[in-house]
N, CA, C and O of each residue as an XYZ file, in Angstrom:
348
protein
N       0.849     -1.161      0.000
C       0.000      0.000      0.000
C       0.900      1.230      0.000
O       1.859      1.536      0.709
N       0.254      1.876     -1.080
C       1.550      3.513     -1.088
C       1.111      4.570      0.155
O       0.001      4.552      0.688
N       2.000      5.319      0.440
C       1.510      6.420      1.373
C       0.374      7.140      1.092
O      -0.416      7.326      2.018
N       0.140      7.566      0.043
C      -1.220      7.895      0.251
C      -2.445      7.164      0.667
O      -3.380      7.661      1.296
N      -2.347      5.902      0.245
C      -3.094      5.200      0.608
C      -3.292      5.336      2.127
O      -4.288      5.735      2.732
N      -1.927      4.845      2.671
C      -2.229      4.792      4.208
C      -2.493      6.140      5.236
O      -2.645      6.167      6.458
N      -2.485      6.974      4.476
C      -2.775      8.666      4.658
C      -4.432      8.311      4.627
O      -5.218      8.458      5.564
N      -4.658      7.921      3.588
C      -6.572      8.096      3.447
C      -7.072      7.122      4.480
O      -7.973      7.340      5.290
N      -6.440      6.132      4.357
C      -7.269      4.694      5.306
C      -7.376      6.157      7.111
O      -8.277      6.843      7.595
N      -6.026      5.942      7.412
C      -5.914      6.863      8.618
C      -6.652      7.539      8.958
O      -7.212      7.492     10.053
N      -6.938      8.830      7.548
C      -8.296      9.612      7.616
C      -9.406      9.281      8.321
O      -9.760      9.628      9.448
N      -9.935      8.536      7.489
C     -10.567      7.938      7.619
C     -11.188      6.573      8.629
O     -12.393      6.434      8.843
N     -10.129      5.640      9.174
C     -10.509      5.283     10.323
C     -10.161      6.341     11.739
O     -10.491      6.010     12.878
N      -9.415      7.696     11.405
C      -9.273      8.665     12.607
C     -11.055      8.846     12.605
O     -11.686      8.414     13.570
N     -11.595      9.351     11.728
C     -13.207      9.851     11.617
C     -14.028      8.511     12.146
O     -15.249      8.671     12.130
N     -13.688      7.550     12.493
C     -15.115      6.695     12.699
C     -14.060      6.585     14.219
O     -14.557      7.127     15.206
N     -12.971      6.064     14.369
C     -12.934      6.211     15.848
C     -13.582      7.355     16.683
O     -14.139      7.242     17.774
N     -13.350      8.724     15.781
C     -14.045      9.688     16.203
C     -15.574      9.859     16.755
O     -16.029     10.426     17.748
N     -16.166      9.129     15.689
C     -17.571      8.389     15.624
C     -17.549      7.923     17.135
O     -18.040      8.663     17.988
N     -17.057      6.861     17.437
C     -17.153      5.649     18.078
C     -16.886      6.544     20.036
O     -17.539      6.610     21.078
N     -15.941      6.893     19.676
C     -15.793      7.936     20.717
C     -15.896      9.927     20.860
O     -15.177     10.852     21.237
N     -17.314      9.709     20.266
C     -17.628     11.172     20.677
C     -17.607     12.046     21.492
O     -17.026     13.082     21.172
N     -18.081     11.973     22.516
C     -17.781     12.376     23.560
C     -16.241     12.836     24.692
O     -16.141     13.793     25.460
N     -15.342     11.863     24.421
C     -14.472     12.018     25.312
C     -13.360     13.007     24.318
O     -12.972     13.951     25.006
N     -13.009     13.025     23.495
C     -11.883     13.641     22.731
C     -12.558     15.064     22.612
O     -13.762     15.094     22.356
N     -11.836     16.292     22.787
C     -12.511     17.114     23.141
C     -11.525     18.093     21.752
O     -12.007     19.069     21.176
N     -10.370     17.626     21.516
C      -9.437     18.450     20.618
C     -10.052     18.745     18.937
O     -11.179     18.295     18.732
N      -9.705     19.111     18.342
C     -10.368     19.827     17.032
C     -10.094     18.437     15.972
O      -9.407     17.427     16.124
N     -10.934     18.892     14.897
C     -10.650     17.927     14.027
C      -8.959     17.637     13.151
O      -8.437     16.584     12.786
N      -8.642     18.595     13.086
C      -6.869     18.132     12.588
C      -6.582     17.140     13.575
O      -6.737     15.938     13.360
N      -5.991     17.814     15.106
C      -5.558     16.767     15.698
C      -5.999     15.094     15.992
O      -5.285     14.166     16.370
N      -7.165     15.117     15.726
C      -7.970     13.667     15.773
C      -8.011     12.695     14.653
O      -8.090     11.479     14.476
N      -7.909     13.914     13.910
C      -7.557     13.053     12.254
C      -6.359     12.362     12.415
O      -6.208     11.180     12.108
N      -5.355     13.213     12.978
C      -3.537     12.693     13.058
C      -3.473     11.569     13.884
O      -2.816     10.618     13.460
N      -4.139     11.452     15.223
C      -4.081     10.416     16.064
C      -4.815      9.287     15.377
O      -4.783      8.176     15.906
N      -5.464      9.468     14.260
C      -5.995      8.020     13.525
C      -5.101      7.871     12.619
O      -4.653      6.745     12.402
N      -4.626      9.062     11.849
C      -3.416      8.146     11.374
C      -2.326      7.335     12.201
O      -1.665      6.473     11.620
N      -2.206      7.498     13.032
C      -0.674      7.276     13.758
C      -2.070      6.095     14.427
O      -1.676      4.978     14.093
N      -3.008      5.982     14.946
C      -3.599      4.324     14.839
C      -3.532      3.378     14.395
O      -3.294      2.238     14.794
N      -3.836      3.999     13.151
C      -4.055      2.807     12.194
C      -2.852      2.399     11.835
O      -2.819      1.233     11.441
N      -1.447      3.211     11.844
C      -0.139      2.971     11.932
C      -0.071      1.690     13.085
O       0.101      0.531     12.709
N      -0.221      2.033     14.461
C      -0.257      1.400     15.107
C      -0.964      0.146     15.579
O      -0.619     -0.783     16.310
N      -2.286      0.492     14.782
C      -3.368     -0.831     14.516
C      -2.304     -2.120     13.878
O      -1.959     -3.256     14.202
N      -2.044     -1.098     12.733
C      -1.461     -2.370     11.547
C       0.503     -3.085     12.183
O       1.085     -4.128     11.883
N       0.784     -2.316     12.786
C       2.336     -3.145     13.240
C       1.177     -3.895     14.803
O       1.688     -4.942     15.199
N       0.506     -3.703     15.215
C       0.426     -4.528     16.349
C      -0.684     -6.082     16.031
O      -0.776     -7.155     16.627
N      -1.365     -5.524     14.839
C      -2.341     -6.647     14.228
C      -1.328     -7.530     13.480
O      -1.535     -8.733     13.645
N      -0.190     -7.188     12.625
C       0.862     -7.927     11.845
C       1.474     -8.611     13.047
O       1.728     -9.793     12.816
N       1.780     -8.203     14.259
C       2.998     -8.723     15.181
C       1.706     -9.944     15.880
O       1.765    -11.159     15.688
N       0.632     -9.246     16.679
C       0.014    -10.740     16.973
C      -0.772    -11.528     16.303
O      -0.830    -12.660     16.785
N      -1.352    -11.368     15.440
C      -2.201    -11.464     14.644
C      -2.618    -12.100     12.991
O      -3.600    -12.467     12.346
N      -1.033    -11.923     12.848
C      -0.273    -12.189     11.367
C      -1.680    -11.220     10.702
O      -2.308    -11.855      9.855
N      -2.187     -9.883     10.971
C      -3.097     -9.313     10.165
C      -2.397     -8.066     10.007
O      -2.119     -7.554     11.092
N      -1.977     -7.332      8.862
C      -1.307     -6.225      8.724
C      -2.198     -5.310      8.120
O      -3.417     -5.417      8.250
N      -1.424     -4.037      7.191
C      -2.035     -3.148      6.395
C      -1.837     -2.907      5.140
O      -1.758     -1.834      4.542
N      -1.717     -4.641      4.559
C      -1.406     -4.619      3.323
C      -2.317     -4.743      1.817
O      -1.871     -5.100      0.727
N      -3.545     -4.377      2.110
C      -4.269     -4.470      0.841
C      -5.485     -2.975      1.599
O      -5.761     -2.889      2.796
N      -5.822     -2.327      0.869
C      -6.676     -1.280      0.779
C      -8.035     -1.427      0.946
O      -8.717     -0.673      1.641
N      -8.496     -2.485      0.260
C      -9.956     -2.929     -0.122
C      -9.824     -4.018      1.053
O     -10.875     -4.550      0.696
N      -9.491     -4.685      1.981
C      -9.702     -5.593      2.868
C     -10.274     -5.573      4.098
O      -9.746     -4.695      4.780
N     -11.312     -6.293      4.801
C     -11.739     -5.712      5.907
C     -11.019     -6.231      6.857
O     -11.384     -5.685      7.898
N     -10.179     -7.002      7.075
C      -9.309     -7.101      8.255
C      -8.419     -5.455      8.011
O      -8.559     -4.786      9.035
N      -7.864     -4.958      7.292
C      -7.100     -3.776      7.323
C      -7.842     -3.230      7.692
O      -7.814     -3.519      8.888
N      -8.774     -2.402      7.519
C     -10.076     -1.450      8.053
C     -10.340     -2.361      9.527
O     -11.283     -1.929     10.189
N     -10.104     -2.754      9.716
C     -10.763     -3.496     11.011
C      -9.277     -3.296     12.101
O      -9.033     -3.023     13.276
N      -8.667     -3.577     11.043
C      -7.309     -3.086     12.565
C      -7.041     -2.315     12.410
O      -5.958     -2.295     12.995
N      -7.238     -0.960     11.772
C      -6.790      0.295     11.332
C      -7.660      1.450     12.408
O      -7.139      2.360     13.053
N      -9.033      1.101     12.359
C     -10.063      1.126     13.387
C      -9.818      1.039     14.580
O      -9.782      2.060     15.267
N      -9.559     -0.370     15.187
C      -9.242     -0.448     16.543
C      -7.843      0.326     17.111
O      -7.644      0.900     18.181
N      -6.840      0.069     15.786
C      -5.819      1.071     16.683
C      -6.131      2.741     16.469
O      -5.425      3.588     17.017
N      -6.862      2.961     15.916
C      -7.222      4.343     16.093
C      -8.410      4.881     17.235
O      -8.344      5.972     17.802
N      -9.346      4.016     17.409
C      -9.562      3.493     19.131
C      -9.014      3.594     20.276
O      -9.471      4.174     21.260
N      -8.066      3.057     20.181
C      -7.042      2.897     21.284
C      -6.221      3.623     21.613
O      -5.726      3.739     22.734
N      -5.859      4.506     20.141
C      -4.643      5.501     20.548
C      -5.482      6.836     20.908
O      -4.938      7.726     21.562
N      -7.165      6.986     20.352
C      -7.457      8.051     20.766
C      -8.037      8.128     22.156
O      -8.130      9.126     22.871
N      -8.521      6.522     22.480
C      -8.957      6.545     23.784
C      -7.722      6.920     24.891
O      -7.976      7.541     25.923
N      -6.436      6.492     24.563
C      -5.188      6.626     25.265
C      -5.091      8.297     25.443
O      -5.129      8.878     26.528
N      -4.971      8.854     24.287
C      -4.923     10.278     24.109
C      -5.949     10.843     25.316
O      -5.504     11.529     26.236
N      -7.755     10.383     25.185
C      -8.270     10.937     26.183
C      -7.910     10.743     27.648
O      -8.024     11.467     28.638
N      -7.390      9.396     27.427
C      -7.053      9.457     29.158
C      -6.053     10.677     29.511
O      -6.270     11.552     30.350
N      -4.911     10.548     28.689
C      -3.411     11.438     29.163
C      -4.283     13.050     28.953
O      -3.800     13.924     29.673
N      -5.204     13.405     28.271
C      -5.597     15.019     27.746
C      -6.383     15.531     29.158
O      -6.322     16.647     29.674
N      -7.147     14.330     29.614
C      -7.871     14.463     30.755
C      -7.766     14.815     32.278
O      -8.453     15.404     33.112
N      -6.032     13.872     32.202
C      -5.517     14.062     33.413
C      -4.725     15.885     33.664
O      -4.648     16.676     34.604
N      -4.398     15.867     32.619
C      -3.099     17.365     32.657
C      -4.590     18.374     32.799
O      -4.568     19.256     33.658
N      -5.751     18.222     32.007
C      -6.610     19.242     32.686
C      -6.620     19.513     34.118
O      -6.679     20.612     34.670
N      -6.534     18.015     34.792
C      -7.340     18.291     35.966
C      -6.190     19.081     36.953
O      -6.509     19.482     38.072
């Protein structure tokens, strides 16, 4: 998959993690977009390492599916650490 590609997937699973967690992420849309890229970055090396499921075809729903959850995770992570320095 070329960089753009993995630029759009990112986009794009940043926006439905967004979805998924409305409420808690409180930062603007650039920054939320970026933390799904750097997810789905992180989706896809941690789905390849346990999983043998990576981010190697575009059209696949295991890629969208771990691209998703690590953009989940890194934004739910994000809300925890954004939450605490408020308080």
């Amino acid at each position: 998959m070329g960089f753009i590609s993995w630029v759009l997937l990112g986009l794009i699973a940043g926006s439905i993690a967004k979805a998924i967690l409305p409420g808690r992420i409180k930062d603007g849309c650039l920054p939320t977009l970026a933390l799904g890229v750097g997810g789905a970055v992180v989706g896809g090396w941690l789905g390849s390492m346990l999983f043998n499921v990576g981010l190697g075809r575009f059209w696949s729903l295991k890629t969208w599916a771990v691209a998703v959850a690590g953009s989940v995770v890194v934004l739910a992570i994000w809300g925890v650490i954004t939450r605490r320095k408020m308080r």
